[in-house]
Structure formats: C-alpha cells, structure tokens
VEXMAR-744107 format. One line per field, with one value per residue: residue in three letters; x, y, z of N, C-alpha, C in turn. Coordinates in Angstrom, 2 decimals. Last residue first. Layout:
// residues N
residu = (Ala/...)
n_xx = (X/...)
n_yy = (Y/...)
n_zz = (Z/...)
ca_xx = (X/...)
ca_yy = (Y/...)
ca_zz = (Z/...)
c_xx = (X/...)
c_yy = (Y/...)
c_zz = (Z/...)
***
This chain:
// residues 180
residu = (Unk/Unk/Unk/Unk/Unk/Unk/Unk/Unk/Unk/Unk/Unk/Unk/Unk/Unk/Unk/Unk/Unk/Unk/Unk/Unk/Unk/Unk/Unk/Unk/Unk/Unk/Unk/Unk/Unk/Unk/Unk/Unk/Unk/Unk/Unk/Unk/Unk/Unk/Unk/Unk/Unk/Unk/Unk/Unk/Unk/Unk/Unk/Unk/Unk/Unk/Unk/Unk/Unk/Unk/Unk/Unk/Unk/Unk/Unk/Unk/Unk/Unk/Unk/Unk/Unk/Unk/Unk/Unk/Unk/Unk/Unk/Unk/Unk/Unk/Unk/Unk/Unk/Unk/Unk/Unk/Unk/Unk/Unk/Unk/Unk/Unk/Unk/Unk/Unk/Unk/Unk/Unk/Unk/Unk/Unk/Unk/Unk/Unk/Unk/Unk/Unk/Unk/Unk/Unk/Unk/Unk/Unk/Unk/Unk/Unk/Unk/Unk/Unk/Unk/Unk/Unk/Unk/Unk/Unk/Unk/Unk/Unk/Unk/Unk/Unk/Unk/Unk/Unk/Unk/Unk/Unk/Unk/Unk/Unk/Unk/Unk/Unk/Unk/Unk/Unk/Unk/Unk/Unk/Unk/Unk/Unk/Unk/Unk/Unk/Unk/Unk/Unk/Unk/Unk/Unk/Unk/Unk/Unk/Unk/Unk/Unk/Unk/Unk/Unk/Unk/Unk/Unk/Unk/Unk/Unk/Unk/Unk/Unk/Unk/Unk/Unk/Unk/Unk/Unk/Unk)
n_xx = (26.32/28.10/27.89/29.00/31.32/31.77/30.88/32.83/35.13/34.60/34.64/37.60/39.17/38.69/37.24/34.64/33.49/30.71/29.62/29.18/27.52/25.46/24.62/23.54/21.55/20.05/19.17/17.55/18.16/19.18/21.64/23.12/23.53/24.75/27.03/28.39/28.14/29.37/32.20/32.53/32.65/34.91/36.90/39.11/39.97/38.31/37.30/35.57/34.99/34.63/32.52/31.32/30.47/28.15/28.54/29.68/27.39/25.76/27.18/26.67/24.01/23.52/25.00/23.25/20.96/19.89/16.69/15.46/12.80/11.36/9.36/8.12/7.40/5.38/3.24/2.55/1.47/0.87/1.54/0.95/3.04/3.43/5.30/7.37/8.73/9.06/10.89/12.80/13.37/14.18/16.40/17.63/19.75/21.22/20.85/20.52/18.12/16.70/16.37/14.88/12.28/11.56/11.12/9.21/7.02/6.21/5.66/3.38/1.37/1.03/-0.32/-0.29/-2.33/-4.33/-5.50/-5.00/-6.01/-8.64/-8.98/-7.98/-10.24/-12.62/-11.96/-11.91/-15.18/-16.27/-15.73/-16.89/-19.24/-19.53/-19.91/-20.66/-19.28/-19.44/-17.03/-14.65/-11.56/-11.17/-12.06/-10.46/-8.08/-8.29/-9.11/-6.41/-4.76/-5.52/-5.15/-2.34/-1.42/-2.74/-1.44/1.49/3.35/5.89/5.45/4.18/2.88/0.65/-0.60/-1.65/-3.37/-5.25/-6.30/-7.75/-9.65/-11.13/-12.20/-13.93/-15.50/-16.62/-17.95/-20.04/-20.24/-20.69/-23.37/-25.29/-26.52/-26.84/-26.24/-27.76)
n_yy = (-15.74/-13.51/-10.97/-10.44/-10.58/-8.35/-6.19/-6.95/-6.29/-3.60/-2.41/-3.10/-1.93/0.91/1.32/3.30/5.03/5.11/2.46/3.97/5.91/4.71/3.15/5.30/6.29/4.28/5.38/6.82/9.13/10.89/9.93/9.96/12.71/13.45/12.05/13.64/16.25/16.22/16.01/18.10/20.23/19.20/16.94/14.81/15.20/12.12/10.25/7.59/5.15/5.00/7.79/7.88/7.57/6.49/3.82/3.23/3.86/1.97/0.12/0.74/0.27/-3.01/-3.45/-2.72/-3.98/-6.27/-8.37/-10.78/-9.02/-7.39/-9.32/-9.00/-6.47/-6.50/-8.16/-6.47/-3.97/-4.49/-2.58/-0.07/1.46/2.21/0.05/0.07/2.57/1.96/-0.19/1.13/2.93/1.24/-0.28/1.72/0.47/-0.21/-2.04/-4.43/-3.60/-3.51/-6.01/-7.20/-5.76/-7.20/-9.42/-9.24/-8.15/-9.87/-11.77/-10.87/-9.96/-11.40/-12.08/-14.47/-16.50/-16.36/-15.27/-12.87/-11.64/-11.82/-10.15/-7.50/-7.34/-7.37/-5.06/-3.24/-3.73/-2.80/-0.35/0.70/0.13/1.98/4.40/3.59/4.96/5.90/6.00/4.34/5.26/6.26/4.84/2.80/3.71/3.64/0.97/0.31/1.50/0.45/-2.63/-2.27/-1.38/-3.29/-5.51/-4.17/-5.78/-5.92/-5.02/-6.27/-8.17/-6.51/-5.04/-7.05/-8.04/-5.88/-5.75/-8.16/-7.91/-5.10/-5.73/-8.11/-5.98/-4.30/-6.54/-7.34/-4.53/-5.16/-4.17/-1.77/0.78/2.91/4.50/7.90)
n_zz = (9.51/7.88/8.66/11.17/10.49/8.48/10.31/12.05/10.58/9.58/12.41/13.09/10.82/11.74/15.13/16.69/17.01/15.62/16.91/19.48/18.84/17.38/20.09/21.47/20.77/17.81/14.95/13.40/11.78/13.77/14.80/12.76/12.77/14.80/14.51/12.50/13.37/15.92/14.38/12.69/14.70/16.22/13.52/11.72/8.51/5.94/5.77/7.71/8.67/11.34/11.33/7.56/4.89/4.36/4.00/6.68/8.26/7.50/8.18/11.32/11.00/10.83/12.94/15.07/14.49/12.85/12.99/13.70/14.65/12.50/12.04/14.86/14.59/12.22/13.40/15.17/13.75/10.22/7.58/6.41/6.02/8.26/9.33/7.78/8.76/11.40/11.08/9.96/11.87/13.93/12.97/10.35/7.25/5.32/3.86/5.35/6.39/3.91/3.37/5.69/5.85/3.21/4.25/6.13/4.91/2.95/4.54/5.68/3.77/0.56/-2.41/-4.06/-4.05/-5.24/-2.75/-2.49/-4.82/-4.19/-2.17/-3.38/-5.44/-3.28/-2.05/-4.32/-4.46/-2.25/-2.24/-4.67/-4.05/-2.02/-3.65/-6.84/-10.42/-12.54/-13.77/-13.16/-12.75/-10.62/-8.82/-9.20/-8.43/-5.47/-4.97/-5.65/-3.72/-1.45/-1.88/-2.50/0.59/2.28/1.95/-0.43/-3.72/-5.18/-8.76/-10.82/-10.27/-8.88/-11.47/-12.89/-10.94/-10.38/-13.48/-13.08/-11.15/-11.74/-14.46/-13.34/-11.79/-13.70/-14.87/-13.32/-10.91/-7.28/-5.59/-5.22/-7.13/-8.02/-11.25/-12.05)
ca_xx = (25.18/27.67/26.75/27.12/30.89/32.21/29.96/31.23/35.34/34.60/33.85/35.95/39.37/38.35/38.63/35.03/34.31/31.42/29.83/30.10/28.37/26.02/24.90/24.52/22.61/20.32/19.65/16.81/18.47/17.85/20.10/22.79/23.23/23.21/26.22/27.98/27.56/28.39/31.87/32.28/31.54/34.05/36.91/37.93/40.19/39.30/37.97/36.18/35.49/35.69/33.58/31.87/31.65/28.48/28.06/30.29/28.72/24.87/26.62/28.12/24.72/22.91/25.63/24.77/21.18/20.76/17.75/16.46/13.57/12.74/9.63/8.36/7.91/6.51/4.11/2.96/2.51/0.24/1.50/0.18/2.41/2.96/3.72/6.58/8.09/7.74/9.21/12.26/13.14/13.29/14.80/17.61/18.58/21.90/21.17/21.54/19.33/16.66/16.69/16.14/13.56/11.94/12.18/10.39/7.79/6.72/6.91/4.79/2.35/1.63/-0.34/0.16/-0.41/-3.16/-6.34/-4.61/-4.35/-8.25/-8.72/-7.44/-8.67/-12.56/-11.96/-10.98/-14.43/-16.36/-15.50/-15.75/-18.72/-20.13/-18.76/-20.45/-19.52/-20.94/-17.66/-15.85/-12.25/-11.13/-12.65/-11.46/-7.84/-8.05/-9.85/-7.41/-4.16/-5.69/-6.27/-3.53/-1.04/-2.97/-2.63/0.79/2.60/5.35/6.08/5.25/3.33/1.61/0.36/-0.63/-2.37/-4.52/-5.78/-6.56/-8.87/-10.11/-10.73/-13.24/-14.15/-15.79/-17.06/-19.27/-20.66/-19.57/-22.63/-24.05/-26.02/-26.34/-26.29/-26.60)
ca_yy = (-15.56/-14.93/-11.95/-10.91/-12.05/-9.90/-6.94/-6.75/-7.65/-4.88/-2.72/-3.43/-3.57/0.58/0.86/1.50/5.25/6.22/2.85/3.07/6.26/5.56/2.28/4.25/7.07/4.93/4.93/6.21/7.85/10.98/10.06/8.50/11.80/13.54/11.88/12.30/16.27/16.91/14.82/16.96/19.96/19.54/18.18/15.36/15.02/13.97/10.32/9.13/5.11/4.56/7.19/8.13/7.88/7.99/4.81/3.43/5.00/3.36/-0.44/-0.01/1.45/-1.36/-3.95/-2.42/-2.55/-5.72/-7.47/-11.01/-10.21/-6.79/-9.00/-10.60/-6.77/-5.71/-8.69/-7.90/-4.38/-4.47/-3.93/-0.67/0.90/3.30/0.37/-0.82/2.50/3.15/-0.15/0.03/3.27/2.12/-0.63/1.24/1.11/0.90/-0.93/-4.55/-3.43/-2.32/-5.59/-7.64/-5.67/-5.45/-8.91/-9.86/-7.37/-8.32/-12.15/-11.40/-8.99/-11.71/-11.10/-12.77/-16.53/-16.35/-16.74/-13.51/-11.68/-12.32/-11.70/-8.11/-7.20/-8.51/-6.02/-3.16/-4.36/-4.18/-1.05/1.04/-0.50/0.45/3.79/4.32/3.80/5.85/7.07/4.12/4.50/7.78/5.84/2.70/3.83/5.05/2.11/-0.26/1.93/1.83/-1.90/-2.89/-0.81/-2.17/-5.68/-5.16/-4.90/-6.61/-5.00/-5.38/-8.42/-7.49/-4.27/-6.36/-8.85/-6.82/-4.09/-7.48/-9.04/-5.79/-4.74/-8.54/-6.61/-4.16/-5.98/-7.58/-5.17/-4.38/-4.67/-1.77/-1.04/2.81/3.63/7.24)
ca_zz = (10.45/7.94/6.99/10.88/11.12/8.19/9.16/12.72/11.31/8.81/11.66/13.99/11.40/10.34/14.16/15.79/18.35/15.31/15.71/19.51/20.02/17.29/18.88/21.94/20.92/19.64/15.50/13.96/10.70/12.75/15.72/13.13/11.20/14.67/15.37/11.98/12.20/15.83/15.32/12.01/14.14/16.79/14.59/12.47/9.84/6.80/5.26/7.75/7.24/10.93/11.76/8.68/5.41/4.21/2.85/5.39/8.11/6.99/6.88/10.28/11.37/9.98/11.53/14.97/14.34/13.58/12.05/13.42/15.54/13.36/11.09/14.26/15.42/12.14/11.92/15.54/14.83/11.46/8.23/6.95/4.41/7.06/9.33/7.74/7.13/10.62/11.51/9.29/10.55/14.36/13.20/11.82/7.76/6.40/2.85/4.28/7.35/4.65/2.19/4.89/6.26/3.33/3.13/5.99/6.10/2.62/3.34/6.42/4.50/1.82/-1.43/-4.65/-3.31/-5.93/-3.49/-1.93/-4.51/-5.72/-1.94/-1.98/-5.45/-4.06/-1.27/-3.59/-5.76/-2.57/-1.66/-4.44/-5.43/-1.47/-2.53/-5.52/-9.05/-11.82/-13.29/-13.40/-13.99/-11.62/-8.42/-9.31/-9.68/-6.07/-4.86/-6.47/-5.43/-1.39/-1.45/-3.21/-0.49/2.48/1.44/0.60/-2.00/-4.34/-7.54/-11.33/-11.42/-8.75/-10.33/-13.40/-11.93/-9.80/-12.75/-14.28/-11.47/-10.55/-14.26/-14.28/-11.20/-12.40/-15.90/-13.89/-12.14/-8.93/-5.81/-3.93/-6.63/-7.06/-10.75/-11.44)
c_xx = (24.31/27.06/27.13/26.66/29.39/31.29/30.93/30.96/33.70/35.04/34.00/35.46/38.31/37.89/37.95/36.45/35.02/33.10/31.33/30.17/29.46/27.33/25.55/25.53/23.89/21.76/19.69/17.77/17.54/18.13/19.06/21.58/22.43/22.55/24.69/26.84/27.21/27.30/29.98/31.79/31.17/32.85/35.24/37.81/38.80/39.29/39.15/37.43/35.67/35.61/34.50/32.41/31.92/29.29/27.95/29.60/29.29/26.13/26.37/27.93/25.91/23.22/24.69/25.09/22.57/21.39/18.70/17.72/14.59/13.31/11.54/9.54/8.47/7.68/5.40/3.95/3.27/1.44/1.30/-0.06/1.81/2.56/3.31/5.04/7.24/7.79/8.16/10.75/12.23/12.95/13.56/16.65/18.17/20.76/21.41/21.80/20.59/17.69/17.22/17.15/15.23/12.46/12.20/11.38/9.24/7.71/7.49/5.76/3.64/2.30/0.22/0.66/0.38/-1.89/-4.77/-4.59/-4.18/-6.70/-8.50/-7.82/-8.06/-10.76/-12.28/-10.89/-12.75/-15.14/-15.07/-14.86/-17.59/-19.11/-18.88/-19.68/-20.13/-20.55/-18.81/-16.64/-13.58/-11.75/-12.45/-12.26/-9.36/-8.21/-9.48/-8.69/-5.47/-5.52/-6.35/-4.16/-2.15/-2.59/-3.18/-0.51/1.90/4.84/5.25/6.14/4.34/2.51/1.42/-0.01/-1.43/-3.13/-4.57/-5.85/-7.40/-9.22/-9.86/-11.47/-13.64/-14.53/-15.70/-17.72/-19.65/-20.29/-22.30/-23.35/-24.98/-26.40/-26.30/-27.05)
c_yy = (-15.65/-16.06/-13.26/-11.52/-11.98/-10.83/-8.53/-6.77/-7.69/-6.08/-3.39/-3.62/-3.63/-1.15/0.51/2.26/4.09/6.28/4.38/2.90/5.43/5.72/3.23/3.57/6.37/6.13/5.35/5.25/6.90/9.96/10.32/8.60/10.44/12.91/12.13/11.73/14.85/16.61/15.28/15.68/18.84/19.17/18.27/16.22/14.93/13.95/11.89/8.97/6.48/4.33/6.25/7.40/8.61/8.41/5.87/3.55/4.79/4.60/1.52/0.42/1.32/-0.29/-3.12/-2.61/-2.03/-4.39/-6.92/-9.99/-10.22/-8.06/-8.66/-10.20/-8.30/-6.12/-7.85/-8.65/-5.77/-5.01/-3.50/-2.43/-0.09/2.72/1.49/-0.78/1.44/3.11/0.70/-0.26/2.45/2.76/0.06/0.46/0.66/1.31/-0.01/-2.92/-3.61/-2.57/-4.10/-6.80/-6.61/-5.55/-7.56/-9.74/-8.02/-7.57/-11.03/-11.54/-9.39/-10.36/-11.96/-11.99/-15.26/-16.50/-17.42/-15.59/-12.64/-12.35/-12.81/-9.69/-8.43/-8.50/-7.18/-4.68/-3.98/-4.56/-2.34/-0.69/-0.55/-0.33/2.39/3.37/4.65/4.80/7.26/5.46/4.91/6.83/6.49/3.64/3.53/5.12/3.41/0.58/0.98/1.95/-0.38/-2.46/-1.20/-0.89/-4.19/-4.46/-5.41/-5.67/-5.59/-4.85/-7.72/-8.01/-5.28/-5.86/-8.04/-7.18/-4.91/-6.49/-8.51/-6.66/-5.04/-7.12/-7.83/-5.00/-4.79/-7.60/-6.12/-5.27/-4.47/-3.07/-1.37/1.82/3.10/5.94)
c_zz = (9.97/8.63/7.30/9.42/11.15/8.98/8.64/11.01/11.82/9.20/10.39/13.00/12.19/10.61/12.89/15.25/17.38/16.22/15.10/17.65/19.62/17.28/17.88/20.67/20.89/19.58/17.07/14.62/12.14/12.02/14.71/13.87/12.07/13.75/15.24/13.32/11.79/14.59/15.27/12.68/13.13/15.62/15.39/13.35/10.78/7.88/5.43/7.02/6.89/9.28/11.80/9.20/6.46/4.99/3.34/4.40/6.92/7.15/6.75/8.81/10.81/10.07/10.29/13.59/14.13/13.66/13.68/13.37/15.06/14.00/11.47/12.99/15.05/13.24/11.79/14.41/15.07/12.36/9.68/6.97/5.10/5.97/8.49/7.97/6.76/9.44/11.43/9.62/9.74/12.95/13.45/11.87/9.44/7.46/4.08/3.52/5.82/4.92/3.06/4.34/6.62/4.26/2.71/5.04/5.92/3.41/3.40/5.54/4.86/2.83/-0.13/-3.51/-3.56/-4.98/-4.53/-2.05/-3.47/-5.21/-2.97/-1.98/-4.56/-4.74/-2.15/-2.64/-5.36/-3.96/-1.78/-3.53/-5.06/-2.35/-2.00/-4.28/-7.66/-10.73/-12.16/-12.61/-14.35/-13.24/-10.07/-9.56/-9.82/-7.61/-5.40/-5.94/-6.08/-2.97/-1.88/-3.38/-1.68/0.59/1.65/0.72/-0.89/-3.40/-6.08/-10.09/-11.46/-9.30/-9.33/-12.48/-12.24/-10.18/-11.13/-13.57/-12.28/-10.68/-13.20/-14.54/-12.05/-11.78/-14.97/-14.68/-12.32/-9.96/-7.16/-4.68/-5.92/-6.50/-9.29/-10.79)
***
C-alpha cells in the first residue's frame, strides 16, 4: 500500500472532473464538495490514505473556488430566498443552512432581509390555514394549525397573528412584501 501523503496525478486530474461535474449539476457548498469528494474518493482509489484523502478534497475546494464555482454567501443567499418564498421560517432556514455548514455570520447576513410574517402567510396558504381555511373551525383544528406553525419554526406570535389574518390581510401582506 501506497502511503504518499501527496495525490497522484491522476487523483486529482478525477478531482478536477469529479468537481466539474457535480457543480455543474447543482450548487454546493464548500462543506457539501468537500464531504461528497472525500466520500467518492474513498470508494475510487483503493490505495489512498487519509492525508490523499485530504488533500485531494482540499484541492476540489480551491479548484471550485479558482472557478467562481463555489460561494457560501451566494448559496446562503439564495437559499434563503428561495425558502421564505416556499413558506419557510428563519429559524428553519438557519438550521438547514448551517447543517450544510455555512458558518453563523454568513447565515445571519443571509436572514437580514427574509420575513417571517410573509413566510408564514406563504406556509398557511399552502396548507390551508387560517385565513385560507377551508372548513369550519373548532378546538382541535385551532390546536392543529398552531402547532403546525410552532414546528415549522415559527414564533408563537407570528403564528398567533397569521392564523387571527382576514383572507384581504394576508394577500394585502404578501402583495406589499413582493414588492419590496
């Protein structure tokens, strides 16, 4: 067994490629890369060792970055774009952000703009609640959209008032935030 702490050739000529393509096909981040170019490394080259590993994950990473490929802040930023537009809290947005290991500061910079109220809005009427309820309401249906919103990562508050809106609120609150 080979144990040269640096990649062959032919290592990270795959890096390079193995790169390319995954970018190519969706936008990650430098954490994501990293982890899916060590993992695929590992089951390629039989005789690597971990050093190889290493290094040829961390050559990935700055081959993407050399390319303009790789950007957390972009990432953060348009994921949560893409989030509040689909119903999503901040408090959601930021643990999914960091789990795919953007770092606090970028996640927080990232939330500045989004809106919770108008993500909640957005997350009743796809699942039809309080002012887009389509049956009556009673004890456990109140019970049932409430908690919806506390596990979705909303406040109580924002909730509270969401679920309390006139049909006319809330599509007067998303009207005036898209255009904002």
């Amino acid at each position: 067994m080979d144990e040269t702490p640096t990649p062959t050739p032919r290592m990270l000529s795959w890096a390079r490629n193995s790169t390319i393509y995954r970018l190519e096909r969706k936008m990650m981040t430098e954490k994501q890369l990293f982890d899916a170019i060590t993992k695929k490394a590992k089951q390629k080259f039989e005789d690597i060792s971990d050093e190889q590993i290493k290094a040829v994950a961390d050559f990935a990473v700055k081959f993407a970055y050399d390319q303009n490929a790789l950007n957390d802040v972009t990432y953060a930023e348009i994921s949560t774009r893409s989030a509040v537009r689909s119903g999503k809290s901040k408090k959601a947005i930021a643990f999914k952000l960091s789990s795919k290991g953007i770092d606090s500061e970028t996640v927080i910079a990232a939330l500045d703009g989004a809106d919770d109220a108008r993500a909640a809005v957005i997350f009743a009427r796809k699942r039809g609640f309080g002012p887009f309820r389509r049956g009556d309401l009673d004890d456990k249906r109140k019970a049932k959209e409430l908690s919806a919103f506390a596990r979705n990562g909303f406040s109580f508050g924002i909730g509270k008032m969401v679920f309390d809106m006139s049909l006319e609120e809330a599509e007067e609150l998303l009207i005036s935030s898209s255009v904002s």
